[in-house]
CHARMM-style PDB file with segment names, atoms N, HN, CA, C and O in Angstrom:
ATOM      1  N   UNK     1     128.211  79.178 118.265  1.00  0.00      PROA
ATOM      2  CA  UNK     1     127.706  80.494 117.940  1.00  0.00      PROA
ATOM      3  C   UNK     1     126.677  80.359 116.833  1.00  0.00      PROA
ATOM      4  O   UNK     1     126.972  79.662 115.862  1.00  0.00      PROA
ATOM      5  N   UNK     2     125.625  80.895 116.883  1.00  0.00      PROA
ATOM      6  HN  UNK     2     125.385  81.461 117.671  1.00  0.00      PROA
ATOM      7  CA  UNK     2     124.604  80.591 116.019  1.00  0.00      PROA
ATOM      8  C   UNK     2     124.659  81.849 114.959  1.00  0.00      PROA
ATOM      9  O   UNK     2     125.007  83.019 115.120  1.00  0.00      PROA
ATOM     10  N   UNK     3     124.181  81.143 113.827  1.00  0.00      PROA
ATOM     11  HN  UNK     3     123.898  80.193 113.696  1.00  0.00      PROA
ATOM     12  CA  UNK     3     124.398  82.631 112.292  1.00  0.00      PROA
ATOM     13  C   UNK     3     123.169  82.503 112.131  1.00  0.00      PROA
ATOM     14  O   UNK     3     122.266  81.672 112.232  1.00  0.00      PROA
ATOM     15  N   UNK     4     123.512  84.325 111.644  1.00  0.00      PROA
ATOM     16  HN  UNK     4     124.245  85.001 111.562  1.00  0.00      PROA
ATOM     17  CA  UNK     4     122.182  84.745 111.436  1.00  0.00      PROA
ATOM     18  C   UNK     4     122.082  85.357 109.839  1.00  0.00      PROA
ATOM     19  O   UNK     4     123.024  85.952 109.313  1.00  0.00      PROA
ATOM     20  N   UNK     5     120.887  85.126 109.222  1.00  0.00      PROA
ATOM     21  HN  UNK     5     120.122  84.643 109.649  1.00  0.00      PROA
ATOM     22  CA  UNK     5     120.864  85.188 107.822  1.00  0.00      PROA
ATOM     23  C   UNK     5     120.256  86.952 107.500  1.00  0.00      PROA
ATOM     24  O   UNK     5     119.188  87.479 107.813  1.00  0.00      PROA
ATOM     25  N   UNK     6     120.925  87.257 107.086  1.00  0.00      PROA
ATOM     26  HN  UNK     6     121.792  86.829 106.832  1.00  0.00      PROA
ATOM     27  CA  UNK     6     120.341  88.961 107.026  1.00  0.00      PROA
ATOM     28  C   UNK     6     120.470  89.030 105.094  1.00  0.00      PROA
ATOM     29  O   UNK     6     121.235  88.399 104.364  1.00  0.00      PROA
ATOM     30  N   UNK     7     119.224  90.216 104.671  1.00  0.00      PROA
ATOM     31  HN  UNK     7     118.603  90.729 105.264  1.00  0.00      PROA
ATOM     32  CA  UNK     7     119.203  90.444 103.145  1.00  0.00      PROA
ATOM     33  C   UNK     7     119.446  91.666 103.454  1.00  0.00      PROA
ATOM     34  O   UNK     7     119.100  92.319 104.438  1.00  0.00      PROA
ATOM     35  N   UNK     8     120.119  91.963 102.470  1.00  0.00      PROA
ATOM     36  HN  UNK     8     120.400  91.432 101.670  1.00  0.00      PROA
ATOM     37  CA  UNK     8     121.044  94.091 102.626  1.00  0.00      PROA
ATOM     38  C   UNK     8     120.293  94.288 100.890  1.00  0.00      PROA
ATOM     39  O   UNK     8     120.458  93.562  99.910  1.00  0.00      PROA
ATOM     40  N   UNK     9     119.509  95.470 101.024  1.00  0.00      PROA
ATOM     41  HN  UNK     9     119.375  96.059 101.821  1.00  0.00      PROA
ATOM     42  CA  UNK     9     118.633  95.719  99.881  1.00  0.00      PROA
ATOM     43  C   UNK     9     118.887  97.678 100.035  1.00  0.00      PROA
ATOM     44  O   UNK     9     119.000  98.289 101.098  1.00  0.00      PROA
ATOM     45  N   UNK    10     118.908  98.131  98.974  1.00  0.00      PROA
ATOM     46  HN  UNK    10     118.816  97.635  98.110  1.00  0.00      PROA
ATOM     47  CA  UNK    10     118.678  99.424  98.989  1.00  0.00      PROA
ATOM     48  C   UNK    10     117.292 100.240  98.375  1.00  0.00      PROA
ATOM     49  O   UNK    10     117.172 101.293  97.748  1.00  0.00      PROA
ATOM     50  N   UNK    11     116.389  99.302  98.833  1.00  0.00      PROA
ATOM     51  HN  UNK    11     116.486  98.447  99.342  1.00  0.00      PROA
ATOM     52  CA  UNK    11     115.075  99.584  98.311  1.00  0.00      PROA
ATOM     53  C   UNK    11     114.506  99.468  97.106  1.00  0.00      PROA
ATOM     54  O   UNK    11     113.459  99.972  96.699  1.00  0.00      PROA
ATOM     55  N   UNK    12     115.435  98.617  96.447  1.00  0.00      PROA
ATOM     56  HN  UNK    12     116.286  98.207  96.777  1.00  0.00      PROA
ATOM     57  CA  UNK    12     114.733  98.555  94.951  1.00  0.00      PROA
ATOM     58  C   UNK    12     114.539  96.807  94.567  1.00  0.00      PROA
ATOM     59  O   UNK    12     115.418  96.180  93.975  1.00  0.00      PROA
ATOM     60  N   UNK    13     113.359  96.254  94.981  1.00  0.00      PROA
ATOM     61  HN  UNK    13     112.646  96.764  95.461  1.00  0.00      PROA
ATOM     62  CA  UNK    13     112.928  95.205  95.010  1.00  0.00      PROA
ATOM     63  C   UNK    13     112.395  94.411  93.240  1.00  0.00      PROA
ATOM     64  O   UNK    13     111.331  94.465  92.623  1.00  0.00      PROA
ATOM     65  N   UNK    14     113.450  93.878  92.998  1.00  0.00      PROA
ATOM     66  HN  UNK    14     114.314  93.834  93.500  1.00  0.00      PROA
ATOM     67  CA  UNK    14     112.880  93.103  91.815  1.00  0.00      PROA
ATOM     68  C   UNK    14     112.372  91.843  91.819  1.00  0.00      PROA
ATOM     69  O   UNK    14     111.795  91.289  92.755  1.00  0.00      PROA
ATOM     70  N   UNK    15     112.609  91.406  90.727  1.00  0.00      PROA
ATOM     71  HN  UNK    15     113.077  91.856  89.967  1.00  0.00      PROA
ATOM     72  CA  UNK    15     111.574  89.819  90.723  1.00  0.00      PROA
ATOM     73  C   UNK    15     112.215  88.744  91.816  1.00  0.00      PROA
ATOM     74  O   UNK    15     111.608  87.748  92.208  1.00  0.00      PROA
ATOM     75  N   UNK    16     113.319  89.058  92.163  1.00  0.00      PROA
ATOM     76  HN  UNK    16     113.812  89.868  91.844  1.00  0.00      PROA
ATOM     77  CA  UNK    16     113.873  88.229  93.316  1.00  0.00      PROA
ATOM     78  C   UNK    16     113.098  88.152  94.718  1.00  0.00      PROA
ATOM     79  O   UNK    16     113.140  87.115  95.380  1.00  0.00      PROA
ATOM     80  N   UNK    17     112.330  89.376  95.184  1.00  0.00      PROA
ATOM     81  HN  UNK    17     112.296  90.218  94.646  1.00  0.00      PROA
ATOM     82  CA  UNK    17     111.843  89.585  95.764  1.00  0.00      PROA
ATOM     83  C   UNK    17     110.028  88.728  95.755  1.00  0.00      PROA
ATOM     84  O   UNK    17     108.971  89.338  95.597  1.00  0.00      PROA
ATOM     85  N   UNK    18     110.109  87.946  95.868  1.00  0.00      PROA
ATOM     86  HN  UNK    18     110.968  87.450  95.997  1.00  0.00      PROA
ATOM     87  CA  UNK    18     108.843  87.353  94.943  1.00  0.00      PROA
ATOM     88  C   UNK    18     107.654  87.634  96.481  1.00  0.00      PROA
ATOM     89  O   UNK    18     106.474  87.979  96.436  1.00  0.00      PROA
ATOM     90  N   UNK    19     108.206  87.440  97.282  1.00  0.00      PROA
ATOM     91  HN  UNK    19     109.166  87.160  97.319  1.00  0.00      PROA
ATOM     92  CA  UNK    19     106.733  87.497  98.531  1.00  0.00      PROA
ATOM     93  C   UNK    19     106.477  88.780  99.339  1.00  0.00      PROA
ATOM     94  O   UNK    19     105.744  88.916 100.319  1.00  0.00      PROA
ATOM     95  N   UNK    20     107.449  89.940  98.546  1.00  0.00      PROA
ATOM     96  HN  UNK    20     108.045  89.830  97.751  1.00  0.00      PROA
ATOM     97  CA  UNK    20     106.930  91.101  98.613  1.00  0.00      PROA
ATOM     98  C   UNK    20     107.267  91.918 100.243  1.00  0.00      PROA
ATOM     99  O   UNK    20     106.605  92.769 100.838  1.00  0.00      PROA
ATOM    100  N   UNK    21     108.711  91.164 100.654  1.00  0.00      PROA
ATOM    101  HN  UNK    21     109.248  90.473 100.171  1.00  0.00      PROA
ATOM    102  CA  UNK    21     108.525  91.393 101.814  1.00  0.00      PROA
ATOM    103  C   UNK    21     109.752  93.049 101.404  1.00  0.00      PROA
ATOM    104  O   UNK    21     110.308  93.333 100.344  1.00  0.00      PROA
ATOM    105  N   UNK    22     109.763  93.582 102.370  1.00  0.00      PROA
ATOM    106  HN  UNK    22     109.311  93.351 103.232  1.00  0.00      PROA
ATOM    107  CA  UNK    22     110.892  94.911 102.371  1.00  0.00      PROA
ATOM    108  C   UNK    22     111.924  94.754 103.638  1.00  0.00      PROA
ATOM    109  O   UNK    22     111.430  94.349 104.690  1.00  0.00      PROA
ATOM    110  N   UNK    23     113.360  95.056 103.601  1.00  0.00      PROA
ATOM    111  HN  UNK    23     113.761  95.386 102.746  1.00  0.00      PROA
ATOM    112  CA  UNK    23     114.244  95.043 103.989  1.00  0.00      PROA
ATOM    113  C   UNK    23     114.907  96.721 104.024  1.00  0.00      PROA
ATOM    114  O   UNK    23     114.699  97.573 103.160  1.00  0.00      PROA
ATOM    115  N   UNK    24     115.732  96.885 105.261  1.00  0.00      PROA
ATOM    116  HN  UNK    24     115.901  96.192 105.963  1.00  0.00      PROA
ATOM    117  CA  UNK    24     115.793  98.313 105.608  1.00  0.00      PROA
ATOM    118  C   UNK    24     117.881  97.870 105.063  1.00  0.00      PROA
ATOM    119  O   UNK    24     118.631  96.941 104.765  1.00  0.00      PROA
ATOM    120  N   UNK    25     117.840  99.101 105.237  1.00  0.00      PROA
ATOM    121  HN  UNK    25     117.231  99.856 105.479  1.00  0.00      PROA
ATOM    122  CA  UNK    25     119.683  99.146 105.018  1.00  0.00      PROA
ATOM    123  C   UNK    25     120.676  98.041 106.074  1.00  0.00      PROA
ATOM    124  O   UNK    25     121.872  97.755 106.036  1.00  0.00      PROA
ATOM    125  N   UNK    26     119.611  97.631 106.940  1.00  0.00      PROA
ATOM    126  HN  UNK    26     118.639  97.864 106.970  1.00  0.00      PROA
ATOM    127  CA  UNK    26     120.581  97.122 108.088  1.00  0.00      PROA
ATOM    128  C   UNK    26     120.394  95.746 107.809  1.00  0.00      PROA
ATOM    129  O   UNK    26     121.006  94.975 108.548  1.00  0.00      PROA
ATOM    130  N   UNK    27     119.557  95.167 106.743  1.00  0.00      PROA
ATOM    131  HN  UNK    27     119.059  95.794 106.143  1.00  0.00      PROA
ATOM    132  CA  UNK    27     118.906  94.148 106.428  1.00  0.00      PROA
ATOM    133  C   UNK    27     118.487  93.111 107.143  1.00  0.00      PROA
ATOM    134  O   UNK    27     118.717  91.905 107.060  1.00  0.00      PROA
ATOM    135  N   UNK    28     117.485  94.106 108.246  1.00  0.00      PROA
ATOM    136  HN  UNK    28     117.298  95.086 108.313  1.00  0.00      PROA
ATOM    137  CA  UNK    28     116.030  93.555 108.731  1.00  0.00      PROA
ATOM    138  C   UNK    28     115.055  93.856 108.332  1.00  0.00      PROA
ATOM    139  O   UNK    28     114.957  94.919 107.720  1.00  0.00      PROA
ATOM    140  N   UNK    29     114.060  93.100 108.514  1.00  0.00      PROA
ATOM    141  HN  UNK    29     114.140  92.236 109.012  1.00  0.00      PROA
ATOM    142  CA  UNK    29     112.640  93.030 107.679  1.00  0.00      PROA
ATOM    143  C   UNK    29     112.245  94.264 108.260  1.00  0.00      PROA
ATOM    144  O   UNK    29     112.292  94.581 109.448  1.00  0.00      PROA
ATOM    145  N   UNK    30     111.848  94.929 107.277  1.00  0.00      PROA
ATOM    146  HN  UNK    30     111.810  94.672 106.312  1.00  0.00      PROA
ATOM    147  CA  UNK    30     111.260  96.263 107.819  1.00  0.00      PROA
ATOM    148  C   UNK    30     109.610  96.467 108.232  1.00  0.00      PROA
ATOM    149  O   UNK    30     109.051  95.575 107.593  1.00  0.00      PROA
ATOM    150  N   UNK    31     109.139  96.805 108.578  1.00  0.00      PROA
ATOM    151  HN  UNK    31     109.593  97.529 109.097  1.00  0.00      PROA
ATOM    152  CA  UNK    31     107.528  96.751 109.682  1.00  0.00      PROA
ATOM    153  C   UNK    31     106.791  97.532 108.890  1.00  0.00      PROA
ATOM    154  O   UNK    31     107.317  98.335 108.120  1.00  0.00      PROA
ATOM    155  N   UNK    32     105.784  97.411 108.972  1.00  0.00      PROA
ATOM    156  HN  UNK    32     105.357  96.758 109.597  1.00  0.00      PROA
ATOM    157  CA  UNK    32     104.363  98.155 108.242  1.00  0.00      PROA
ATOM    158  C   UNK    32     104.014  99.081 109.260  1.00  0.00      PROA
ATOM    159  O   UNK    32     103.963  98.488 110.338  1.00  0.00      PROA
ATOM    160  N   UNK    33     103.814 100.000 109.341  1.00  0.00      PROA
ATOM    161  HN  UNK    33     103.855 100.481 108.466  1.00  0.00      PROA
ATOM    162  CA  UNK    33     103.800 101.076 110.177  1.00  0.00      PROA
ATOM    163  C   UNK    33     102.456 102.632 110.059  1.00  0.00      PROA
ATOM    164  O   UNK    33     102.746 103.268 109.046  1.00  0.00      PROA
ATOM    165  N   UNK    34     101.790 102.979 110.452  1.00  0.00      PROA
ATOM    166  HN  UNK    34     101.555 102.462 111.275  1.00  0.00      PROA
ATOM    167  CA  UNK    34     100.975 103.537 110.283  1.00  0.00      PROA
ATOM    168  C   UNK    34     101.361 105.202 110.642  1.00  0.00      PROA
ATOM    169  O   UNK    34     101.260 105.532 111.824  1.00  0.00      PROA
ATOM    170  N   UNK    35     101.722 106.061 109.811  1.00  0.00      PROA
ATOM    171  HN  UNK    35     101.804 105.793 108.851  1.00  0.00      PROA
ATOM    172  CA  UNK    35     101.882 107.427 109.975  1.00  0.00      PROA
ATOM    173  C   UNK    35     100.824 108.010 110.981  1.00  0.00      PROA
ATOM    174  O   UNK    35      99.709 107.489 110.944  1.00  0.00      PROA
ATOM    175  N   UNK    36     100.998 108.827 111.698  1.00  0.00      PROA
ATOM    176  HN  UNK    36     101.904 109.250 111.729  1.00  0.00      PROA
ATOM    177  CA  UNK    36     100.266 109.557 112.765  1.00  0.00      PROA
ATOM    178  C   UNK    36     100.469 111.478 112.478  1.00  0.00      PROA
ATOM    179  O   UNK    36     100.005 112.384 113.169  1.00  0.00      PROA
ATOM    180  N   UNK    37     101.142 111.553 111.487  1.00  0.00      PROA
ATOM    181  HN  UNK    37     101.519 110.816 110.926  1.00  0.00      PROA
ATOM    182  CA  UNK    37     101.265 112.815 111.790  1.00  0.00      PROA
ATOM    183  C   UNK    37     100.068 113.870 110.896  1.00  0.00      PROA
ATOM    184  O   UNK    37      99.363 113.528 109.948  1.00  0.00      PROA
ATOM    185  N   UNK    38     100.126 114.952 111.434  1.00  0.00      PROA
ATOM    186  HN  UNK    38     100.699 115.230 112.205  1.00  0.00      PROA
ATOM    187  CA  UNK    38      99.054 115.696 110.631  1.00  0.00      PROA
ATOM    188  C   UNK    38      99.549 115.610 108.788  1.00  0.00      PROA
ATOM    189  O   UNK    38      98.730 115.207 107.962  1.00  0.00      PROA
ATOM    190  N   UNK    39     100.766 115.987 108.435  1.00  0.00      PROA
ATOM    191  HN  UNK    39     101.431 116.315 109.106  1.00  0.00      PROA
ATOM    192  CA  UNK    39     100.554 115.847 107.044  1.00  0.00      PROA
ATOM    193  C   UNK    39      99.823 115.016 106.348  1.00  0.00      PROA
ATOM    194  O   UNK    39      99.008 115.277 105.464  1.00  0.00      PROA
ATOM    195  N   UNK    40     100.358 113.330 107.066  1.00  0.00      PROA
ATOM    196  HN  UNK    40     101.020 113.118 107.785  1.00  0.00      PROA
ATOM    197  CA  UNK    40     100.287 112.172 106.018  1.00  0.00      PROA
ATOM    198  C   UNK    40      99.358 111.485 107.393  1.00  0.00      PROA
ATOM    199  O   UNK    40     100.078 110.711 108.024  1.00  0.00      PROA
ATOM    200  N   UNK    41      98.093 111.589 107.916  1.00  0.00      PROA
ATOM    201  HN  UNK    41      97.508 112.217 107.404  1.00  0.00      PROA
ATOM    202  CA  UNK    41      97.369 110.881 109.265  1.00  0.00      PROA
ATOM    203  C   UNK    41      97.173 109.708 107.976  1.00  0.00      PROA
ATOM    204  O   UNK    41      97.079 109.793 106.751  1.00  0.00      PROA
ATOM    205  N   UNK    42      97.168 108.696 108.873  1.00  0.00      PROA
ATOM    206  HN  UNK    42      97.245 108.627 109.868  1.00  0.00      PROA
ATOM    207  CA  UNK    42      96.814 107.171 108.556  1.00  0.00      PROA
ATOM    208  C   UNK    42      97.612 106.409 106.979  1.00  0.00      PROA
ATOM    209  O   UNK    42      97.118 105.535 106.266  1.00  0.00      PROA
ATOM    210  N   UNK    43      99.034 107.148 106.803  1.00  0.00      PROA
ATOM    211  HN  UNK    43      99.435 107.857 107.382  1.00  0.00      PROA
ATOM    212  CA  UNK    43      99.263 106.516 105.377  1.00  0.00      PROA
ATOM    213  C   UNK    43     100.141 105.868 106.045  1.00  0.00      PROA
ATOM    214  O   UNK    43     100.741 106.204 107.066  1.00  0.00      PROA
ATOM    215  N   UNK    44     100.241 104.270 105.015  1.00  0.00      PROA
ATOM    216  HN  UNK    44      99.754 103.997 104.186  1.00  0.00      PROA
ATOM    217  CA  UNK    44     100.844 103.582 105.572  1.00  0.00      PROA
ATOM    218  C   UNK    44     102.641 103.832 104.955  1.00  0.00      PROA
ATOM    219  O   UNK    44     103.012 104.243 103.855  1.00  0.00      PROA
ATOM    220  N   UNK    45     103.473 103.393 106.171  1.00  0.00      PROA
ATOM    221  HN  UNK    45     103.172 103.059 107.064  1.00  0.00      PROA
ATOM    222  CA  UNK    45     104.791 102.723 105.404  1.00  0.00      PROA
ATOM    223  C   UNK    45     105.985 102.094 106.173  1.00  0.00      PROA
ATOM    224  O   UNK    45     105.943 101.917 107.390  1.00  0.00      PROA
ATOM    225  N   UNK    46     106.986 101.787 105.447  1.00  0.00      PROA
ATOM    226  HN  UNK    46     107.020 101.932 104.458  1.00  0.00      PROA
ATOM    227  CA  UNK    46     107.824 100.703 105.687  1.00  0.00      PROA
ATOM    228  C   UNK    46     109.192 101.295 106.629  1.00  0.00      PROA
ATOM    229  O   UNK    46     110.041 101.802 105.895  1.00  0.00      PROA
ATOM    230  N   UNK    47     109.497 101.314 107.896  1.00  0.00      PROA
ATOM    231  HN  UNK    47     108.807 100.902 108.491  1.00  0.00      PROA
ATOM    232  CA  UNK    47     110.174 101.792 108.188  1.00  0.00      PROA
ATOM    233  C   UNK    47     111.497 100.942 109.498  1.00  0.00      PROA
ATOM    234  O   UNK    47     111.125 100.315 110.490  1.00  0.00      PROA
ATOM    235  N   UNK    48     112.804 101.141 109.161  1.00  0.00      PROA
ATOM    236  HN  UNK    48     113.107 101.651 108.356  1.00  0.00      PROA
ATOM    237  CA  UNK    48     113.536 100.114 109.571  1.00  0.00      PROA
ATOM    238  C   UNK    48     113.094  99.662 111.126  1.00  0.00      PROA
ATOM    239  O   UNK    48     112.734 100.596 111.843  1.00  0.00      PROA
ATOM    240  N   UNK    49     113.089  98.642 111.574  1.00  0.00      PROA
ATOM    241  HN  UNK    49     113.382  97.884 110.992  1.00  0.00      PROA
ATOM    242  CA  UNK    49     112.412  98.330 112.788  1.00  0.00      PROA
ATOM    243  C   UNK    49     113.244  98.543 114.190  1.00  0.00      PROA
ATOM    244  O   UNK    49     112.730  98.091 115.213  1.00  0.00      PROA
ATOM    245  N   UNK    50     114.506  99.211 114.273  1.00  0.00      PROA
ATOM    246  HN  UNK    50     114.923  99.578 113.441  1.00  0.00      PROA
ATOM    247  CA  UNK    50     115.173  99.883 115.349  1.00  0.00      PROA
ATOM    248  C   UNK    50     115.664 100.749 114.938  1.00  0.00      PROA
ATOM    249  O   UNK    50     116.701 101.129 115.481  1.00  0.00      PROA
ATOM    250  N   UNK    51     115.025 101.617 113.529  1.00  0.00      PROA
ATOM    251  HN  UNK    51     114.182 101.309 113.088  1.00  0.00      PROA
ATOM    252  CA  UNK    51     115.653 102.525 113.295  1.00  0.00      PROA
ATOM    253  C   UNK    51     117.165 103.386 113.282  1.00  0.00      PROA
ATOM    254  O   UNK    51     117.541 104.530 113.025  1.00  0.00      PROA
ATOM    255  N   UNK    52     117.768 102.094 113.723  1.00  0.00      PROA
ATOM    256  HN  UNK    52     117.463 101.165 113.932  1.00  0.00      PROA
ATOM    257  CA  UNK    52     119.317 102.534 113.384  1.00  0.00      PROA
ATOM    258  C   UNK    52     119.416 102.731 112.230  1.00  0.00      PROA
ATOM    259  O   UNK    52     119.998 103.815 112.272  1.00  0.00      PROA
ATOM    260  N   UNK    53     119.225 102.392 110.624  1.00  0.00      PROA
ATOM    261  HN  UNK    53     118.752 101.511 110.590  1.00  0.00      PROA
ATOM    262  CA  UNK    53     119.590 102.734 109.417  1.00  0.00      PROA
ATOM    263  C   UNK    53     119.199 104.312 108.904  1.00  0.00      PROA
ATOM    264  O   UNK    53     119.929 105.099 108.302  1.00  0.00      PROA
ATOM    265  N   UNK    54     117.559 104.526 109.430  1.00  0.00      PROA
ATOM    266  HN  UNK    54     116.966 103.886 109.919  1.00  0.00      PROA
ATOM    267  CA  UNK    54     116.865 105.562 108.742  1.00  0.00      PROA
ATOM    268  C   UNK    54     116.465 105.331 107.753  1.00  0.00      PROA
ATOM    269  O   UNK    54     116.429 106.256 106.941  1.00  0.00      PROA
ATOM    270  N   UNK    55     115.858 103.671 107.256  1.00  0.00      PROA
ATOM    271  HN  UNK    55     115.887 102.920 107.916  1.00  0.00      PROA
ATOM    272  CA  UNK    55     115.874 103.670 105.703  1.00  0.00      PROA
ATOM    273  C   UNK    55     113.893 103.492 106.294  1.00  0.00      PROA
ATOM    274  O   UNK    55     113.323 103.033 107.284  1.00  0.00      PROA
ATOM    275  N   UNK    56     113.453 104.186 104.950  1.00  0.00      PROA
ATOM    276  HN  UNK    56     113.917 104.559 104.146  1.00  0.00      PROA
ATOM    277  CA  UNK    56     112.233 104.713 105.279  1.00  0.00      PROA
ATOM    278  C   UNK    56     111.518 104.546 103.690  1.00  0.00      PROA
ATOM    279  O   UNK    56     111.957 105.115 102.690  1.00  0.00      PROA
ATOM    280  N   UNK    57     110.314 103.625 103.719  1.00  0.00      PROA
ATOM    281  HN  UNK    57     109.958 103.164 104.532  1.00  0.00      PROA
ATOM    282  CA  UNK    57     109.781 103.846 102.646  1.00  0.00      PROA
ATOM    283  C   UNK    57     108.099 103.602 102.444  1.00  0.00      PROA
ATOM    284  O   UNK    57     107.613 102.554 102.870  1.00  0.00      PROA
ATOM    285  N   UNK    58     106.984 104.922 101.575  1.00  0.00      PROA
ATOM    286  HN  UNK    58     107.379 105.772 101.228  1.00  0.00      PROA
ATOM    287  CA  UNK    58     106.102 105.301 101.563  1.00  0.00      PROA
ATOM    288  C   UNK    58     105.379 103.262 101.094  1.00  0.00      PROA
ATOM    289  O   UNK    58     105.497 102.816  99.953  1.00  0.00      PROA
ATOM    290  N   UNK    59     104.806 102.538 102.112  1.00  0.00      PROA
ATOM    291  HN  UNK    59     104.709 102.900 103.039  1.00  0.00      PROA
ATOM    292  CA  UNK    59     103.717 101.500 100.870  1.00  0.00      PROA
ATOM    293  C   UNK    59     103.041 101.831 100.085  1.00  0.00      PROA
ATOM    294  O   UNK    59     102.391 102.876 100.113  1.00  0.00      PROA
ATOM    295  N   UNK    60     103.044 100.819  99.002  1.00  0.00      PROA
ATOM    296  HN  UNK    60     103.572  99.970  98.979  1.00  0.00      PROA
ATOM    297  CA  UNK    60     102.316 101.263  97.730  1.00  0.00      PROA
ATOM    298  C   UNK    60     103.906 101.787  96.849  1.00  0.00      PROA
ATOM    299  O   UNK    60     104.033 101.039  95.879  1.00  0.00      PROA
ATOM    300  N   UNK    61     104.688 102.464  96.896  1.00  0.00      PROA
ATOM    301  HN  UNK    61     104.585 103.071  97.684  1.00  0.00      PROA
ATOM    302  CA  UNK    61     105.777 103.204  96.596  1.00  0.00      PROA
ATOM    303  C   UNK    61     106.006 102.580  95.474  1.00  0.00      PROA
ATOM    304  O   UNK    61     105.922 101.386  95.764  1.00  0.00      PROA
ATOM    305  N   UNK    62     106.319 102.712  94.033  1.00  0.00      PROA
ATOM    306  HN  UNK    62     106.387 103.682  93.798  1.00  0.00      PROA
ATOM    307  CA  UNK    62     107.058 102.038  93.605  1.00  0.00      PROA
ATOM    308  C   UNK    62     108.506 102.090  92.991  1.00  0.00      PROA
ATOM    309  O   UNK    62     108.868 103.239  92.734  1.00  0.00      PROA
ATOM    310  N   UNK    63     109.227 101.304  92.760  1.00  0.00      PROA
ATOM    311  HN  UNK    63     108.933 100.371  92.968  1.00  0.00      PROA
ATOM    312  CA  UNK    63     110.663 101.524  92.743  1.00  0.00      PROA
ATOM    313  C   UNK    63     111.207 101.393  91.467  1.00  0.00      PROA
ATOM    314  OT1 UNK    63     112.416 101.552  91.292  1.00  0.00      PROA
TER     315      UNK     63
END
């Protein structure tokens, strides 16, 4: 059976975090993602990548 290495983060990335990557609640790498909607057209952000968690966060954001 092969293991799999997962990071569980609640969005608050410190110096541990050194290559700046983001992690969703389910602790998969979360995707860069481009907003489409009329409020926010073209802002970018970080949002879990099968969206089972709902963990959702604005780039640029800081924590």
């Amino acid at each position: 059976m092969a293991s799999t290495s997962r990071r569980s983060t609640s969005g608050s990335y410190s110096s541990g975090n050194v290559t700046g990557e983001h992690f969703c609640k389910c602790g998969l790498r979360a995707l860069l993602q481009v907003s489409n909607s009329i409020a926010n057209p073209g802002r970018k952000y970080y949002a879990c990548p099968v969206r089972r968690c709902g963990w959702f966060r604005w780039a640029g954001q800081t924590f």
